[in-house]
N, C-alpha and C positions, 0 to 999 in steps of 0.2 A: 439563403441556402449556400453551405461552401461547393466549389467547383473546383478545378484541381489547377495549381500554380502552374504557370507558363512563364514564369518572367526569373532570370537568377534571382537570388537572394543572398546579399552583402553573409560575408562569415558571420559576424555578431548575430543575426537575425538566427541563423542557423542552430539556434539554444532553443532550449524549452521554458524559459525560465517562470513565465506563467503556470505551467503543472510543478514546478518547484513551489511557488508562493498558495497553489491550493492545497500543497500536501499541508499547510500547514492546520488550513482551516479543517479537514480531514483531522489530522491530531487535536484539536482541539475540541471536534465532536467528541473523539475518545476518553478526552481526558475529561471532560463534563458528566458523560455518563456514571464514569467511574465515582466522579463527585457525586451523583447521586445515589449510585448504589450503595456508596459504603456511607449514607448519611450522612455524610458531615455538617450541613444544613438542618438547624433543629426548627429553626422561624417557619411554622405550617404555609405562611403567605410569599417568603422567600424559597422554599424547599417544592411550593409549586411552580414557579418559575424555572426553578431548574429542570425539573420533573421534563415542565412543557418543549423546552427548548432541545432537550439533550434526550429525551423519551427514545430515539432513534440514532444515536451515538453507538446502537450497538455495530451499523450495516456501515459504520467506517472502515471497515475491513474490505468491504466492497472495493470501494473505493479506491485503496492501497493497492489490493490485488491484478483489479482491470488497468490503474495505475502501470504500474508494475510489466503487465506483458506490453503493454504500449507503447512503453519508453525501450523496452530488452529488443522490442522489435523495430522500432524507428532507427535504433542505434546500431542494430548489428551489422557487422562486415560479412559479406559473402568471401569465403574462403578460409573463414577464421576456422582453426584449430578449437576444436571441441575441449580441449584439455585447458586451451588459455580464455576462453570462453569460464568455464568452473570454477577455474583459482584466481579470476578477476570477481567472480561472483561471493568467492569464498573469504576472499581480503575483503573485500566489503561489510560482510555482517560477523564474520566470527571473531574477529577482537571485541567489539564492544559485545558480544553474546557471550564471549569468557569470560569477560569483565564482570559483567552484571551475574550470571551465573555463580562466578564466588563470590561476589558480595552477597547473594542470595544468602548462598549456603553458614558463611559469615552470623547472617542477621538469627536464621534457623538457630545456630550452636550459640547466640548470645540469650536467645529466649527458651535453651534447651528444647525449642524442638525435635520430633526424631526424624531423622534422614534415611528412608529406605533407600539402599544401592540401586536398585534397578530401577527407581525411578531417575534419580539423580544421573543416570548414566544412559537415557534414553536423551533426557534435556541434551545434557551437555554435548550428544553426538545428533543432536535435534530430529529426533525417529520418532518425539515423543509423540505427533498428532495419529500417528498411527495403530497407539494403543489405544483401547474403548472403555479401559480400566477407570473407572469412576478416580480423579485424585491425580491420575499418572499425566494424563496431557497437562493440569495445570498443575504441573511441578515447579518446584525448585523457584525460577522467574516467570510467575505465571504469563506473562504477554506471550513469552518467546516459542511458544507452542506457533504463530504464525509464522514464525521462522522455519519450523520444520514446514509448512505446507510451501512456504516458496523454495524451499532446497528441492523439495520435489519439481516444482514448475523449472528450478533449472538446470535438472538433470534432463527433462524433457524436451524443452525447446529446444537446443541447437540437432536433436536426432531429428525433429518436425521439423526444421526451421526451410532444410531445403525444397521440400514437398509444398510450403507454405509457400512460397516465392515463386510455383511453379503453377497453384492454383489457380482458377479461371473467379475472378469477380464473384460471378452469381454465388459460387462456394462460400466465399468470405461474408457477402451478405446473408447466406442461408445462418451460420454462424452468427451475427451478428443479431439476427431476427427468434433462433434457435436457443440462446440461451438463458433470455430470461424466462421463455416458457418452461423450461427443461427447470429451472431451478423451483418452479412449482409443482412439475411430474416429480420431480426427486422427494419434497416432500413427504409425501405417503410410503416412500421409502422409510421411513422408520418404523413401519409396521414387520419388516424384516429382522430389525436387529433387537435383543433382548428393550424390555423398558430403560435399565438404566443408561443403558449404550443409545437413546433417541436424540440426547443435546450433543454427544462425538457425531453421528452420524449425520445430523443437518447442519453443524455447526463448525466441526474441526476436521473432519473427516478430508483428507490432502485430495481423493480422488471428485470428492462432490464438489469443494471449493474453486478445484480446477477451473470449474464453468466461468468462474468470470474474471478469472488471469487469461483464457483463449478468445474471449470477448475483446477483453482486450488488443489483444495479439492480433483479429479479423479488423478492427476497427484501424489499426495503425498501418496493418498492410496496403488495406483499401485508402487511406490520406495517404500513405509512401506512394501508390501508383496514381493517384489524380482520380481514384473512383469517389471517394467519401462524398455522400449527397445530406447531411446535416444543418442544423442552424448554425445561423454564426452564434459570437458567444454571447453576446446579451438575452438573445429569445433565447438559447439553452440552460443561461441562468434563471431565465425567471421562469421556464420549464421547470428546472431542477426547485425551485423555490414552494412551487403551485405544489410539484409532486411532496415535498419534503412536508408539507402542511395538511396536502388530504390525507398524507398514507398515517402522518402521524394521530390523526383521529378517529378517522373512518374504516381502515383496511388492517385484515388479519395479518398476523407477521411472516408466513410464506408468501402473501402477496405481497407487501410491500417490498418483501427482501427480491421479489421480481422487478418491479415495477422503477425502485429505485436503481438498482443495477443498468437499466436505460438509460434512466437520468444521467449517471454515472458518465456512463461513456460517450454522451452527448455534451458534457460537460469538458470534457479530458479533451475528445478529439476538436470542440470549437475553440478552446484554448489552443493548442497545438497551431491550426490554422492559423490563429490569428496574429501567435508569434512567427509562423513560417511568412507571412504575407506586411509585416511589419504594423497590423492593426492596433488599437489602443485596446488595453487589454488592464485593469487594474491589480491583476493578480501578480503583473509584474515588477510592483513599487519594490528597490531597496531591503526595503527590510523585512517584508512577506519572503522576498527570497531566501534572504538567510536563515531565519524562522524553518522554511521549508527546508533546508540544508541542514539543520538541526533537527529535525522532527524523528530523526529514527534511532538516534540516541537520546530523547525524551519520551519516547512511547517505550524503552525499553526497561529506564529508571522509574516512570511517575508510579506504577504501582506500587511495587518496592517500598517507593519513600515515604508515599500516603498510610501505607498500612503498617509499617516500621515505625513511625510518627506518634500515630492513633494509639496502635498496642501498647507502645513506652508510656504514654498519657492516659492512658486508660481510658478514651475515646472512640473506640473502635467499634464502629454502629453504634454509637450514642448520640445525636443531635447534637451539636453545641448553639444555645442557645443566643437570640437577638440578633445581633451584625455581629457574631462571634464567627458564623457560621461560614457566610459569605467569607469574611475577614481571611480566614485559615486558607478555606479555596483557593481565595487571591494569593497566600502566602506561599501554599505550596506551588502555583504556578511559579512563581518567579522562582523558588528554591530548584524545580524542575528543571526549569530552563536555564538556569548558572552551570547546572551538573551536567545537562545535556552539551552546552556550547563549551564546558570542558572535556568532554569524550569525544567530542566531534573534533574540537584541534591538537589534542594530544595522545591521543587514542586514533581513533577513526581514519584519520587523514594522512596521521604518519602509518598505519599499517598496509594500508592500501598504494602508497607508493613502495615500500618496502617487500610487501609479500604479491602485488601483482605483474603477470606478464609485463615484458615491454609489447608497446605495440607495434607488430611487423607493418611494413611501410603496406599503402593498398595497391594489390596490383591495376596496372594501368589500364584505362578502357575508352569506349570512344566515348566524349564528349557531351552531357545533354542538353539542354536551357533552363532547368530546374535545380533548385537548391533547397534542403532541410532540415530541419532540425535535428538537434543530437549532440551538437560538438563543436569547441571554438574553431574548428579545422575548416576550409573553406570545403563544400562537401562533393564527393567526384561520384563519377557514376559507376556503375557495376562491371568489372571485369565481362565480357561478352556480351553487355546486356544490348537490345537494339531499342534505339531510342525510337521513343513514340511521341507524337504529339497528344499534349495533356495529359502526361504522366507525371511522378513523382518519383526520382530514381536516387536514391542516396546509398550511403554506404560510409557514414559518418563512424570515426569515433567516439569512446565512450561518453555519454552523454554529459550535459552540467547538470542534470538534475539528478538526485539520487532516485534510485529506483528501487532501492532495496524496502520491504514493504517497515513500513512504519507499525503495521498490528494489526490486527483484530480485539477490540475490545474485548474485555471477558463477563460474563454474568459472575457480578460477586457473590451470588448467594451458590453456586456453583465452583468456585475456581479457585477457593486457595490453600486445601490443605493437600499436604505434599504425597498422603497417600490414603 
């Protein structure tokens, strides 16, 4: 069980870099599923393999989400500027979301598709998860409809953030315990909204999603202050392994979509520890990391490319037969990840220095014996805060790890015409 650090921790330790090298395996669920929905696999004995493995590719979104408040909340400064807070957040995912959005629109006008205005213009100012319009959330770059659900999550966070740092524990565990039931209550919410609005409303809908970017957020306050009572990461892993295997057989998909959501964050927060505590952790090798550093510029291109590809070839939901099938997969992996690890160094990287705040120096405070993750910066304690023994008190700079969500997979046989 983790217990809350008492000893500093060297600045290098102070990263996350471990939830950086799981984002990647997260993206990799995604992009498998995706291989299996749009059939690229025609081999019946190869296409069940995929089938078995990536059946549950769709609840990577989870993942990214709980992800996501985790890291926004490990990382944030008390006293930051709510404006510099947005346009840190907004240099982060809106150049490569421009990007990809006119290549989109590009690939639309080379195949003569039509382009309705108000879809295209929900995308591009990303409002679109909040249309219920059959067509309209997966516009233009179908993935990037999860973009619009974390533009909401951070608009949100720094209004909660200081309520959140003033909460008493039990809160946070209520939370933490609260929402993967709640994502089963939500459920039978779609007996609310018309039939065809049922896959927006359990699916894309930014207010339902919410549940487990705040999961997130309860579970990272509770490791920032030395409460989090979890596995470490090996029994989390092969928790999450046990769950990823029953749910994927046995259990309906409002429960799994609960059940794994624990997983999730049992997964994220024993990572975390194990990099704040300088444990062996293999999600931190080299090149998982840069993988994960790349993954949100690869969730944002691999649909695009796979289904731009197929349609030119005239393979699109067609099997392609024998080791042709797998072959392509593999192909388009690697064509993915050339295209991503060039948006992420000539895109991504330079806009983010470019269009984000400088960061104001932190104001000074007293002293704690704890240090955490977030930032190469060696990490100081909270303006006012009073130090507690076995707490967890940071107030790091922005994070090494990206936190910007990598996606939510899409149901293909729902998600790609533009209106």
């Amino acid at each position: 069980m983790t217990s809350a650090v008492s000893v500093a921790v060297p600045g290098a330790a102070s990263r996350l870099p471990s939830l950086t090298g799981l984002r990647w395996v997260a993206a990799m669920l995604v992009f498998g599923y995706h291989a299996g929905t749009m059939r690229i696999v025609g081999d019946p004995d190869a296409k069940a393999v995929v089938d078995g493995v990536f059946t549950l590719g769709l609840s990577g979104v989870q993942f990214f989400f709980i992800l996501s408040g985790f890291v926004l909340v490990w990382s944030a400064r008390d006293g930051e500027r709510r404006r510099d807070f947005w346009r840190r957040r907004l240099a982060k995912i809106y150049p490569n979301h421009v990007l990809t959005w006119a290549a989109a629109l590009l690939v639309m006008w080379w195949f003569a598709d039509p382009v309705v205005p108000r879809a295209a213009l929900e995308n591009l100012f990303l409002v679109q998860a909040w249309d219920p319009t059959p067509g309209y959330f997966y516009s233009i770059n179908t993935v990037s409809w999860s973009l619009s659900c974390e533009l909401f999550f951070y608009l949100c966070l720094p209004l909660v953030l200081p309520a959140l740092r003033r909460a008493p524990a039990g809160l946070l565990w209520a939370v933490v315990v609260a929402v993967p039931l709640l994502i089963v209550a939500l459920w039978p919410g779609q007996l609310l909204v018309p039939k065809e609005s049922t896959w927006w409303f359990t699916q894309i809908f930014p207010l339902v999603r919410s549940t487990e970017f705040w999961l997130g957020v309860a579970a990272a306050e509770l490791l920032r202050r030395g409460r989090w009572r979890g596995p470490a990461l090996p029994l989390a892993s092969a928790i999450f392994v046990a769950t990823w295997v029953v749910a994927a057989q046995w259990i309906r998909a409002e429960l799994w979509a609960a059940i794994l959501s624990a997983a999730y964050v049992l997964v994220i927060a024993a990572a975390a520890d194990a990099d704040v505590r300088g444990r062996r952790s293999p999600w931190r090798h080299p090149r998982l990391v840069w993988l994960g550093e790349v993954s949100f510029a690869f969730y944002l291109v691999h649909v695009l490319v796979m289904v731009t590809v197929l349609r030119a070839t005239g393979h699109l939901g067609v099997g392609l037969p024998g080791w042709w099938g797998p072959l392509v997969v593999l192909g388009f992996l690697a064509v993915n990840l050339l295209l991503a690890a060039l948006m992420h160094r000539w895109v991504e990287m330079p806009m983010m220095r470019r269009l984000a705040p400088r960061r104001r120096p932190a104001p000074a405070g007293p002293p704690t014996a704890v240090a955490g993750p977030g930032d190469t910066a060696p990490p100081v304690a909270r303006a006012g805060a009073t130090p507690r023994p076995r707490s967890v008190a940071t107030s790091p700079p922005r994070p090494a790890v990206g936190e910007a969500p990598a996606g939510r997979p899409v149901e293909y046989a729902h998600r790609h015409d533009p209106a």
